[in-house]
ZAZA-871257 format. One record per residue (C-alpha): residue number from 0; z, y, x. Coordinates in steps of 0.1 Angstrom, whole numbers, plus 5000, padded with zeros to 4 digits. Each point is the difference from the previous one (the first is absolute). Layout:
ZAZA-871257
+-----+------+------+------+
| pos |    w |    v |    u |
+-----+------+------+------+
| NUM |    Z |    Y |    X |
...
+-----+------+------+------+
END
This chain:
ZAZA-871257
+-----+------+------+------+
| pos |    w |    v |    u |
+-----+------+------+------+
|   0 | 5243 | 5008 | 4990 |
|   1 | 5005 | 4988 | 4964 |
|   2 | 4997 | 5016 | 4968 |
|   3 | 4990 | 4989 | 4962 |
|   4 | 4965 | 4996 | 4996 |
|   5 | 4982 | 5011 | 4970 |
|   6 | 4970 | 4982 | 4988 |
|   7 | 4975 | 5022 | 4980 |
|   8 | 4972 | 4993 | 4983 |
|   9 | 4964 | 5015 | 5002 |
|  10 | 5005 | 5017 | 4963 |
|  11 | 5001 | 5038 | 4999 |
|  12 | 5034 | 5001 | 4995 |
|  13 | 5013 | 4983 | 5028 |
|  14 | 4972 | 5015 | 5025 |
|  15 | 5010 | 5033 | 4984 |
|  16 | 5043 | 4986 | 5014 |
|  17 | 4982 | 4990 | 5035 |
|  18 | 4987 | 5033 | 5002 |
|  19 | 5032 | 5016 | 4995 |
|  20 | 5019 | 4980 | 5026 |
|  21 | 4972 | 5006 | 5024 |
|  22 | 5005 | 5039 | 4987 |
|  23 | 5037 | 5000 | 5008 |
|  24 | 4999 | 4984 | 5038 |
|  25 | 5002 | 4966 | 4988 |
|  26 | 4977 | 4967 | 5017 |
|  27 | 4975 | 4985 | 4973 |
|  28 | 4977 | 4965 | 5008 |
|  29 | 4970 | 5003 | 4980 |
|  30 | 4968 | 4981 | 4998 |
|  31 | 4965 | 5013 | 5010 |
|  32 | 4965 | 4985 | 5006 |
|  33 | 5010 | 4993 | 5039 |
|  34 | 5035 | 4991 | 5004 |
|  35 | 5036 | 5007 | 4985 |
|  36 | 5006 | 5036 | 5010 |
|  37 | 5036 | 5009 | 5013 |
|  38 | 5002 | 5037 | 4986 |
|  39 | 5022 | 5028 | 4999 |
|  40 | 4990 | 5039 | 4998 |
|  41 | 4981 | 5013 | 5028 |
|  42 | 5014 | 5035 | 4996 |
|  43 | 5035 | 4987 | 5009 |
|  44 | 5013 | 4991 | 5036 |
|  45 | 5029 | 4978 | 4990 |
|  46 | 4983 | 4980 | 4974 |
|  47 | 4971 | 4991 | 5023 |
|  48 | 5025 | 4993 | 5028 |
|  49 | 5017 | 4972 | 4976 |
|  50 | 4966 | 4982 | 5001 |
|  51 | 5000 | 4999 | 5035 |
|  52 | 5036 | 4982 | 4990 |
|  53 | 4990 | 4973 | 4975 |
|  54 | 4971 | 4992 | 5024 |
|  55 | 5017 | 5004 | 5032 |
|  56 | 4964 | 5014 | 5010 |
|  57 | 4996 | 5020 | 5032 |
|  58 | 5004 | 5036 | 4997 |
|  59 | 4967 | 5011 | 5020 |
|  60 | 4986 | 4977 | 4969 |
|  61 | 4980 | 5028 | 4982 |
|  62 | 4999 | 4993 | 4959 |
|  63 | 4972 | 5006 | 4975 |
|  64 | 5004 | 5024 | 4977 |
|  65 | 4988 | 4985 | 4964 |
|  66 | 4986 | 5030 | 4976 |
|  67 | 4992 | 4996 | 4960 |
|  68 | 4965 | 5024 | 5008 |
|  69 | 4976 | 5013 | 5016 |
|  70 | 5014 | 5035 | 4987 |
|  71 | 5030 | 4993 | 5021 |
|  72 | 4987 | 4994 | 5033 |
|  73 | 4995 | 5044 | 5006 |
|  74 | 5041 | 5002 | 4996 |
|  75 | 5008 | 4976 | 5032 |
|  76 | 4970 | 5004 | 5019 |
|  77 | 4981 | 5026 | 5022 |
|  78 | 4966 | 5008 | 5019 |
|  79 | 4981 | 4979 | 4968 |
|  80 | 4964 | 5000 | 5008 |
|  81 | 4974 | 4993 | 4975 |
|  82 | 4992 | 4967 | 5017 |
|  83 | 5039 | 4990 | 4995 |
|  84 | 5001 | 5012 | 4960 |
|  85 | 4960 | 4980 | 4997 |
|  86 | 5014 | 4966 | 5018 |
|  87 | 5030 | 5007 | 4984 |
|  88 | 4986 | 5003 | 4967 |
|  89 | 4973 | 4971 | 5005 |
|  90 | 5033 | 4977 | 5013 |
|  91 | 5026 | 5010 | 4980 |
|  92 | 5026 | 4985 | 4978 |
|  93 | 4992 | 4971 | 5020 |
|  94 | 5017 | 4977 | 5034 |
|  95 | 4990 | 5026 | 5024 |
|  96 | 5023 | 5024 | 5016 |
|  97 | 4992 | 5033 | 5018 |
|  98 | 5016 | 5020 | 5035 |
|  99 | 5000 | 5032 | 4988 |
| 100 | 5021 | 5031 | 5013 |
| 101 | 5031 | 5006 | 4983 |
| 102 | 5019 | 5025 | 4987 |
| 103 | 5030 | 5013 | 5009 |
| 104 | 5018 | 4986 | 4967 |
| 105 | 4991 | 4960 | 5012 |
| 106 | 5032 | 4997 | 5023 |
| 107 | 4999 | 4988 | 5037 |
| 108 | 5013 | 4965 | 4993 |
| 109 | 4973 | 4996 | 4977 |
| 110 | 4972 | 5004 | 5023 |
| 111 | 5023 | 4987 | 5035 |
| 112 | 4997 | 5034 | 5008 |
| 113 | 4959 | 5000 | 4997 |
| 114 | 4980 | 5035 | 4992 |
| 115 | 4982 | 4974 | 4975 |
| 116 | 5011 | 4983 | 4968 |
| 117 | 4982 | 4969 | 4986 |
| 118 | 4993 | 5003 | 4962 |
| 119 | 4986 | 4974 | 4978 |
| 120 | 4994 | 5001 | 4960 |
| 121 | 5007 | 4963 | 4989 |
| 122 | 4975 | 4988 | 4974 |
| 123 | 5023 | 4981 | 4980 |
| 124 | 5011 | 5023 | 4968 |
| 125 | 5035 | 4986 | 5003 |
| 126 | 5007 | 5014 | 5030 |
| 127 | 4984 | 5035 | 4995 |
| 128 | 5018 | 5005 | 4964 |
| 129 | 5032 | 4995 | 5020 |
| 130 | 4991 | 5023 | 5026 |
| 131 | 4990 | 5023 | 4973 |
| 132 | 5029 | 4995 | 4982 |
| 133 | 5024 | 5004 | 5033 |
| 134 | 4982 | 5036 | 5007 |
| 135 | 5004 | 4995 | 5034 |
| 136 | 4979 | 4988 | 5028 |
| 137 | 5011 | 4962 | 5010 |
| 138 | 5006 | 4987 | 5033 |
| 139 | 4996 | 4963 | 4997 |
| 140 | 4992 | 4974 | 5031 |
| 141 | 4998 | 4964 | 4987 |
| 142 | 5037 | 4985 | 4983 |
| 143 | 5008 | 4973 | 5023 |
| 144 | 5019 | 5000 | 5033 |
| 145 | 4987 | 5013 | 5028 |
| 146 | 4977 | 4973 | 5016 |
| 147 | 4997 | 4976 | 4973 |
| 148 | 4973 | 4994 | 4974 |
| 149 | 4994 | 5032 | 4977 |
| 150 | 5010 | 4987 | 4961 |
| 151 | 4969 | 4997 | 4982 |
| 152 | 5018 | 4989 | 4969 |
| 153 | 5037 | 5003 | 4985 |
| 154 | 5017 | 4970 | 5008 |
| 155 | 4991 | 5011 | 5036 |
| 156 | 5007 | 5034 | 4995 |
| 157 | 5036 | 4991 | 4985 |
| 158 | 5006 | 4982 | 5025 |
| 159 | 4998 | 5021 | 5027 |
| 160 | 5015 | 5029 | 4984 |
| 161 | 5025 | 4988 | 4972 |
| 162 | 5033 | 5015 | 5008 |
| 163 | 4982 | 5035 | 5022 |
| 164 | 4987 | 5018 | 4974 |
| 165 | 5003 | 5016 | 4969 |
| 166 | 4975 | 4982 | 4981 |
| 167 | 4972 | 4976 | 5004 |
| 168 | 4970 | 5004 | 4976 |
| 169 | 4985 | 4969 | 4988 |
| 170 | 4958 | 4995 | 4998 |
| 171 | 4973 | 4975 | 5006 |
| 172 | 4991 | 4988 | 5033 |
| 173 | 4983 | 5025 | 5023 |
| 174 | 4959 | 4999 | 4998 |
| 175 | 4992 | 5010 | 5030 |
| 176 | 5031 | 4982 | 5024 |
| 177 | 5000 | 5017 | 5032 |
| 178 | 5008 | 5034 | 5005 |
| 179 | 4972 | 5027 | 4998 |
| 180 | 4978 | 5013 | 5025 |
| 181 | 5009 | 5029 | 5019 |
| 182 | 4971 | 5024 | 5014 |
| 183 | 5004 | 5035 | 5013 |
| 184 | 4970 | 5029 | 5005 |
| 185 | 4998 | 5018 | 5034 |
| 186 | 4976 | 5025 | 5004 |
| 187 | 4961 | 4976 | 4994 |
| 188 | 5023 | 4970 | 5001 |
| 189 | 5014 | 4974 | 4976 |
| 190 | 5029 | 4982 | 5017 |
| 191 | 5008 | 4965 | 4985 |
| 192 | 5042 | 4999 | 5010 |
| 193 | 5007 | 4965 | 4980 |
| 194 | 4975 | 4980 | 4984 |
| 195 | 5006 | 4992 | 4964 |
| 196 | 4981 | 4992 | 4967 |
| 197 | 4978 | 5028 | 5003 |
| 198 | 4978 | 4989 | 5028 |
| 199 | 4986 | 5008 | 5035 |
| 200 | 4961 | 4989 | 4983 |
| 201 | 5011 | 5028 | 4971 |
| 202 | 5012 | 5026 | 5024 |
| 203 | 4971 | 4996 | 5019 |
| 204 | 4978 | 5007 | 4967 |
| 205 | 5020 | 5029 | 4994 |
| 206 | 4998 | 5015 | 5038 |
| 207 | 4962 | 4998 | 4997 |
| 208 | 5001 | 5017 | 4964 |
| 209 | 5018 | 5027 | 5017 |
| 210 | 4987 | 5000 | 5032 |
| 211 | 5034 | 4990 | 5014 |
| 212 | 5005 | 4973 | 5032 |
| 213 | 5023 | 4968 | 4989 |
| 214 | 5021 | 4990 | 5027 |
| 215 | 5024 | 4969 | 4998 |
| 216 | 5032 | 5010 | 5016 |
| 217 | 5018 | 4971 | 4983 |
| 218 | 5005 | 4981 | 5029 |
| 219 | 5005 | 5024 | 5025 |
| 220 | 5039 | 5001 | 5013 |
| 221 | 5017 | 5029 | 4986 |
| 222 | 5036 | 5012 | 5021 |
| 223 | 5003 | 5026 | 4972 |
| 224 | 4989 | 4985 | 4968 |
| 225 | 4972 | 5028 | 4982 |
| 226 | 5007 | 4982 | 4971 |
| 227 | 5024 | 4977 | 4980 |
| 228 | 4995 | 4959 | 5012 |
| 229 | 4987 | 5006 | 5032 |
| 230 | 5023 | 4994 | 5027 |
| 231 | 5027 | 4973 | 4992 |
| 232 | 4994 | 4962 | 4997 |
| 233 | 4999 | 4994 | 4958 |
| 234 | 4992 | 4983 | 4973 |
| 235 | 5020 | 4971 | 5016 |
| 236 | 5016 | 4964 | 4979 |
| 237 | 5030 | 4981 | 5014 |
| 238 | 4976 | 4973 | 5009 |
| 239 | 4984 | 4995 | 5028 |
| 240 | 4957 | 5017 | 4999 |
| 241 | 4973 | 4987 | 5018 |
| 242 | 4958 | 5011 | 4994 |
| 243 | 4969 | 4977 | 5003 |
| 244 | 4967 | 5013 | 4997 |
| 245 | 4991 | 4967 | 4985 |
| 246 | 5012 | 4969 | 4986 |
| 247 | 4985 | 4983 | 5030 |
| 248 | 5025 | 5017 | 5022 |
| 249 | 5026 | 4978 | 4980 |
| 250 | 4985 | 4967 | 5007 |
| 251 | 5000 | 5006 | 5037 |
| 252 | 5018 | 4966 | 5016 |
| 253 | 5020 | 5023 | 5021 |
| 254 | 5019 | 5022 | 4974 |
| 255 | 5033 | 4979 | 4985 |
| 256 | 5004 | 5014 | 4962 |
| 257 | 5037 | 5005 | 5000 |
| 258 | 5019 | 4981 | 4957 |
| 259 | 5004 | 5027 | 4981 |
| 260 | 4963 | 5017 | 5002 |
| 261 | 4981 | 5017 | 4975 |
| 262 | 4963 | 5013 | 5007 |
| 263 | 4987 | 5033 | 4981 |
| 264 | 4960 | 5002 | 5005 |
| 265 | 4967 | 5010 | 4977 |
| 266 | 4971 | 4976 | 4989 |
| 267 | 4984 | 5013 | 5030 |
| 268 | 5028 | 4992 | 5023 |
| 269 | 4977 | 4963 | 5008 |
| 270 | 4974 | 4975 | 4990 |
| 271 | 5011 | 4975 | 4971 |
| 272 | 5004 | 4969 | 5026 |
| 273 | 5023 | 5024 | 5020 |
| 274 | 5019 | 5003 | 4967 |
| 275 | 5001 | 4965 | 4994 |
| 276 | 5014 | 4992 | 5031 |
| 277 | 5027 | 5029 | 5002 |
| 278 | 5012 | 4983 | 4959 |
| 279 | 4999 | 4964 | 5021 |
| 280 | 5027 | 5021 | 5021 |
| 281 | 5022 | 5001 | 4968 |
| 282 | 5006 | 5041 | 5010 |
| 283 | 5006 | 5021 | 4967 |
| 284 | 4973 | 5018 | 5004 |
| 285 | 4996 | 5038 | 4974 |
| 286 | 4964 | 5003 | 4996 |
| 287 | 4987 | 5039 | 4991 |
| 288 | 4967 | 5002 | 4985 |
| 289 | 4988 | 5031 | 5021 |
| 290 | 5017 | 5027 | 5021 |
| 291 | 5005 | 5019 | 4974 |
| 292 | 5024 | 4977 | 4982 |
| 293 | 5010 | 4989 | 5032 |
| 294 | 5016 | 5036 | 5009 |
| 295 | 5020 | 5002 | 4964 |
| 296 | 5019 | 4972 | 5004 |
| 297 | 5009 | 5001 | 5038 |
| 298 | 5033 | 5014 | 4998 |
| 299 | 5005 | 4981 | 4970 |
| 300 | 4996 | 4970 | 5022 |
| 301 | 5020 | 5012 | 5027 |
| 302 | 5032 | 5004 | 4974 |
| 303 | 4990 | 4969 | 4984 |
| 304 | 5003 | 4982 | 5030 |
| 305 | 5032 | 5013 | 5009 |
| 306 | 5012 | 4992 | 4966 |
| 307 | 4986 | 4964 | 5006 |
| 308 | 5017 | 4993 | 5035 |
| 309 | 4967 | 5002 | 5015 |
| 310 | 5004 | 4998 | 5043 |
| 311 | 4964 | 5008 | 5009 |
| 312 | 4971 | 5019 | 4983 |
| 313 | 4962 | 4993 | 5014 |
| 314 | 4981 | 5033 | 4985 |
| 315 | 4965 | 5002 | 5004 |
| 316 | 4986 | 5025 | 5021 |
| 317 | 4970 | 5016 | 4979 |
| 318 | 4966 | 5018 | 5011 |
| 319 | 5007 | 5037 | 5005 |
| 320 | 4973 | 5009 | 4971 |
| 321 | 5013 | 5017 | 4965 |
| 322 | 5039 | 4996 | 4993 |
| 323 | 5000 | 4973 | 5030 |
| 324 | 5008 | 5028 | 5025 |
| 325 | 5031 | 5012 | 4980 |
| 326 | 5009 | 4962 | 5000 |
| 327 | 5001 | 4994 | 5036 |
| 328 | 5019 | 5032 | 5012 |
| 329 | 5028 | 4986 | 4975 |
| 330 | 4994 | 4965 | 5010 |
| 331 | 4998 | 5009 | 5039 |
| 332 | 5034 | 5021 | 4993 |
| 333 | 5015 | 4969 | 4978 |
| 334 | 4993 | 4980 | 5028 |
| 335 | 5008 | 5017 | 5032 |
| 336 | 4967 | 4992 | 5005 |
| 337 | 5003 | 4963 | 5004 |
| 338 | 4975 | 4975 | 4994 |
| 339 | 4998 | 4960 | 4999 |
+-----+------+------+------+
END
């Protein structure tokens, strides 16, 4: 699959051209405050079958469906309660996605032949002008091959699709950095499907508001995905990925560090004399001043060290709490689960 590859930028005019190619069945990368989204029109069968294509992503892969507002979400969806529209409403433009019935309209390969749809509203403006400005829903998983890192900036982005779609639109580097949470509602339940920016501590605040029951269902094995990013093993670099819980781990006499290793890990990943003596190591180490910061760049880090030759990547494993528990299912899915 090649083809010329436009580059647009994030000025009306060109979102204005990205939303007419997306308009006339065309594929479109664009930025949002996740990842690189990978989108076509979610009304039309053939255009969302060529982004199971340029990904080579698994057909029983459901997509999310991006919308520009809230004022949208009646024309795709049905069996809205009010405690959808006030989470939605309270969550919404934001990284959270929600399993909603569909309608008719949203095609079968959209949904891998789910009743549900997942629907998100991204919060950056970019990406809802072009939605806007395509006048059609957007189906859009992340814009990298299936299984690798998802782009969280252009370089990374370009290079995964250059040459597969239409047109690649070029912005900043993604806020957030992994992809969004993705809850669903049934009956007095709130159902957390993939854990993302928006957290389990925040849905939990939000169940009791609403006198809804959290439950994590992140982690529980899925044969037919509910949701987009369940089932199959992403998220993964050329190199070779291996977790520690702490630095400590590292300095264990038993493990051999393989040349060619980089470590990714917080402030909090160790005590200052365990730093001290992983630097005596002389292992390039990338140093993340919170979890936070740490989940932007990961997939950064993953291309980079592909880009960089890089054999073996020693991620730490962080503490479930806050944006750490979005961290580990993408680390624990990076990694096959491996650890030092």
């Amino acid at each position: 699959m090649s083809q010329s590859t436009l580059i647009l930028e994030c000025t009306e005019a060109d979102l204005r051209k990205a939303g007419e190619l997306i308009r006339a069945g065309q594929l479109v990368v664009f930025p949002t405050e996740t990842v690189y989204g990978l989108g076509a029109n979610a009304l039309d069968p053939q255009a969302c079958r060529k982004i199971f294509q340029a990904k080579g992503r698994p057909v029983d892969n459901p997509l999310i469906v991006h919308l520009s507002s809230l004022e949208e979400i009646p024309a795709y969806t049905q069996k809205v309660t009010d405690i959808h529209r006030k989470l939605m409403e309270r969550c919404m433009p934001g990284p959270i996605t929600f399993v909603l019935p569909k309608v008719p309209e949203i095609p079968d390969i959209v949904t891998a032949g789910l009743s549900t749809v997942a629907i998100r509203i991204p919060s950056l403006e970019e990406a809802r002008r072009l939605i806007s400005y395509a006048g059609v829903p957007i189906a859009a998983p992340s814009a990298n091959l299936s299984g690798e890192p998802s782009p969280t900036t252009f370089e990374m982005a370009y290079h995964a699709m250059a040459g597969r779609v239409a047109a690649i639109v070029k912005g900043r580097m993604c806020e957030v950095g992994l992809e969004s949470s993705v809850i669903r509602i049934d009956k007095n339940r709130l159902e957390l499907l993939r854990p993302g920016y928006v957290t389990f501590e925040t849905l939990l605040e939000l169940g009791k508001e609403f006198g809804l029951d959290v439950i994590d269902l992140s982690q529980v094995s899925q044969e037919k995905p509910l949701s987009p990013g369940t089932k199959y093993t992403h998220y993964k670099p050329k190199a070779s990925v291996y977790l520690f819980s702490s630095l400590e781990d590292i300095l264990n006499p038993l493990i051999t560090i393989p040349s060619s290793t980089r470590i990714l890990c917080t402030k909090q990943s160790g005590s200052k004399e365990t730093f001290d003596k992983i630097v005596a190591l002389n292992i390039e180490t990338v140093v993340f001043e919170n979890t936070q910061d740490y989940a932007r760049h990961l997939f950064f880090q993953f291309h980079r060290a592909d880009r960089e030759g890089i054999n073996t990547v020693l991620a730490f494993y962080p503490p479930p709490e806050g944006i750490g528990l979005a961290l580990r299912n993408r680390l624990i899915k990076a990694s096959g689960g491996r650890f030092v």
